[in-house]
Residue frames as qw, qx, qy, qz and C-alpha x, y, z in Angstrom:
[[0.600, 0.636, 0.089, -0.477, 4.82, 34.50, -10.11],
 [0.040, -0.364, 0.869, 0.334, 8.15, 32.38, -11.84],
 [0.204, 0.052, 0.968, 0.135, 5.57, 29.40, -12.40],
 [0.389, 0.731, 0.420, -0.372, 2.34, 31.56, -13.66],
 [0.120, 0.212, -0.571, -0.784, 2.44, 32.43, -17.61],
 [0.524, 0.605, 0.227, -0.555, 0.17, 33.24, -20.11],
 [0.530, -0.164, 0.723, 0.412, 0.14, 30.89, -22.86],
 [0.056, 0.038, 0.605, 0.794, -1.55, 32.20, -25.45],
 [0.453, 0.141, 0.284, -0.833, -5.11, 32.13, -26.58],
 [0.189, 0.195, 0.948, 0.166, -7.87, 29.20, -27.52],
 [0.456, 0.075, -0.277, -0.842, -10.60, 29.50, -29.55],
 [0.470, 0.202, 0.815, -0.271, -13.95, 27.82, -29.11],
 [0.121, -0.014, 0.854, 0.505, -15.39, 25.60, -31.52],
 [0.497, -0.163, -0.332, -0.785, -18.84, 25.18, -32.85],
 [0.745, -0.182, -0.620, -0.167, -18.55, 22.03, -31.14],
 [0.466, -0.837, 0.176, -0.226, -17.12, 23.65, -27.79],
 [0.870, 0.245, -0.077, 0.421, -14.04, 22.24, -28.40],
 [0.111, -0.946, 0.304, -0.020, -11.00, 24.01, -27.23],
 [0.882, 0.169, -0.264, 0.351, -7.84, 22.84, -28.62],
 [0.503, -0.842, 0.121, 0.154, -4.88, 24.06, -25.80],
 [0.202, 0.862, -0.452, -0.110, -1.75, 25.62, -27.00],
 [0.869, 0.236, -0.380, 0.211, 1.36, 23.66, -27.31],
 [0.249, 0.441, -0.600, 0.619, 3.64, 25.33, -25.19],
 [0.759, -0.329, 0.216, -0.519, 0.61, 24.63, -22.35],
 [0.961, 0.029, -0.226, -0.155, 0.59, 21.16, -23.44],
 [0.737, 0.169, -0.552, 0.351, 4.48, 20.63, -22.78],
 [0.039, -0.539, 0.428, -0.724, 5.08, 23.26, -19.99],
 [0.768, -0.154, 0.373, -0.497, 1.74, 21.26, -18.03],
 [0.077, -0.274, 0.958, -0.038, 2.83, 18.21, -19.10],
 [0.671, 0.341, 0.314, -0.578, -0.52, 17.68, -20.61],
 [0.049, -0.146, 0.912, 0.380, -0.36, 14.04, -22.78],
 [0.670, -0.145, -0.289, -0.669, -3.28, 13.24, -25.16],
 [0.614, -0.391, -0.680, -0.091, -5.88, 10.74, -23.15],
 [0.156, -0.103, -0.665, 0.723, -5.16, 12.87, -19.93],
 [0.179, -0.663, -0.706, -0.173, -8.32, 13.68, -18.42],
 [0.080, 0.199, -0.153, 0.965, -8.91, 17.43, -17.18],
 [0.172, -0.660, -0.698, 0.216, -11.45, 18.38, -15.25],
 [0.120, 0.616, 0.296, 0.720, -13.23, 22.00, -16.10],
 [0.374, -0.571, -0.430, 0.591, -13.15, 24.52, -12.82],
 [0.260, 0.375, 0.112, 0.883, -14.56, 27.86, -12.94],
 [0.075, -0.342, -0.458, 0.817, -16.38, 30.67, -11.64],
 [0.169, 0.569, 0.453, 0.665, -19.68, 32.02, -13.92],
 [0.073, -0.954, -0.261, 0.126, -20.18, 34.94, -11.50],
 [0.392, -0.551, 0.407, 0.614, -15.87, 35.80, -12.19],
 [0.781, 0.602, -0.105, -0.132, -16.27, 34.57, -16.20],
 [0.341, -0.496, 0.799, -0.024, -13.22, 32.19, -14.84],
 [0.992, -0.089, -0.080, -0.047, -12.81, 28.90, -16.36],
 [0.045, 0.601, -0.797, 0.025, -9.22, 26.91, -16.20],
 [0.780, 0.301, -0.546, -0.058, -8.36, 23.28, -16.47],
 [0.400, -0.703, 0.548, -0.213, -6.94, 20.69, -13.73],
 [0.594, 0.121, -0.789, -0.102, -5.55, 16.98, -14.30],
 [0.851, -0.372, -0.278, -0.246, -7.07, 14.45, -13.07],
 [0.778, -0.192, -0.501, 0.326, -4.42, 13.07, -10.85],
 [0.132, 0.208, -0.251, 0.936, -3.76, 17.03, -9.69],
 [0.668, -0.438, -0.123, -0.588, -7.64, 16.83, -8.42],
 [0.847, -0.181, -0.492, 0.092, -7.04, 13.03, -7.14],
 [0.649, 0.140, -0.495, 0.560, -4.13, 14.60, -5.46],
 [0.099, 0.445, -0.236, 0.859, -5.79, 17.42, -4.09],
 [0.637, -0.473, -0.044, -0.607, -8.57, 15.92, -2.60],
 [0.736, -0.130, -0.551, 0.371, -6.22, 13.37, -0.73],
 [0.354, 0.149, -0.479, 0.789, -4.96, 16.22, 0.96],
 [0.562, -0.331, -0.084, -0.753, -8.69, 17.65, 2.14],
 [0.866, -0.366, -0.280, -0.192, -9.29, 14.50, 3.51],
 [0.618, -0.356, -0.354, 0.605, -6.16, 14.09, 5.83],
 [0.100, -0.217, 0.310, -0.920, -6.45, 17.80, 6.85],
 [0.700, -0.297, -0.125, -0.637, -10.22, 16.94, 7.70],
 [0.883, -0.250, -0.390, 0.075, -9.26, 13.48, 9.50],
 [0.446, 0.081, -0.473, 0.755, -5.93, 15.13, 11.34],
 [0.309, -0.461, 0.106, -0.825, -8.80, 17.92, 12.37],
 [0.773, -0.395, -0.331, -0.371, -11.11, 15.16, 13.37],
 [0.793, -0.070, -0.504, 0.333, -8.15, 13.56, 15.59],
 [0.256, 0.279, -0.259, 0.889, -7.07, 16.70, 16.88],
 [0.540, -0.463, -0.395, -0.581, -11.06, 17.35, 17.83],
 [0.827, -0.237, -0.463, -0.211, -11.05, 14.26, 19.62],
 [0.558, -0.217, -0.557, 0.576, -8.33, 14.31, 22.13],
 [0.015, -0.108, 0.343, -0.933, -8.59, 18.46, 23.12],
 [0.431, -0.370, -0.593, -0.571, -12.18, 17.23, 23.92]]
């Protein structure tokens, strides 16, 4: 739980705007023009934030677990 904190609280705009703390911004290394991608849950009332290259990166790793499956597949065939 060392790397999990509660940074504070945002307010939404009229324009749905949400402006993210500072300490977020430096702690996440979050630089203006990064691109975030919105992830939630509307049956939890979850939302949360991911950068783009933290998506990019995760779905690299989906796809070689899904190709190492596929290889694995293939030989115990």
């Amino acid at each position: 739980m060392e790397d999990k904190k509660l940074f504070g609280t945002a307010t939404v705009g009229a324009k749905g705007q949400v402006v993210i703390p500072a300490e977020a911004r430096e702690a996440l290394d979050i630089k203006p023009g990064d691109k975030l991608y919105v992830i939630g849950s509307h049956h939890k009332k979850v939302v949360g934030f991911i950068k783009e290259d933290q998506l990019a990166e995760l779905v690299s790793k989906f796809v070689n677990m899904g190709e190492t499956f596929s290889e694995f597949l293939e030989k115990h065939k």
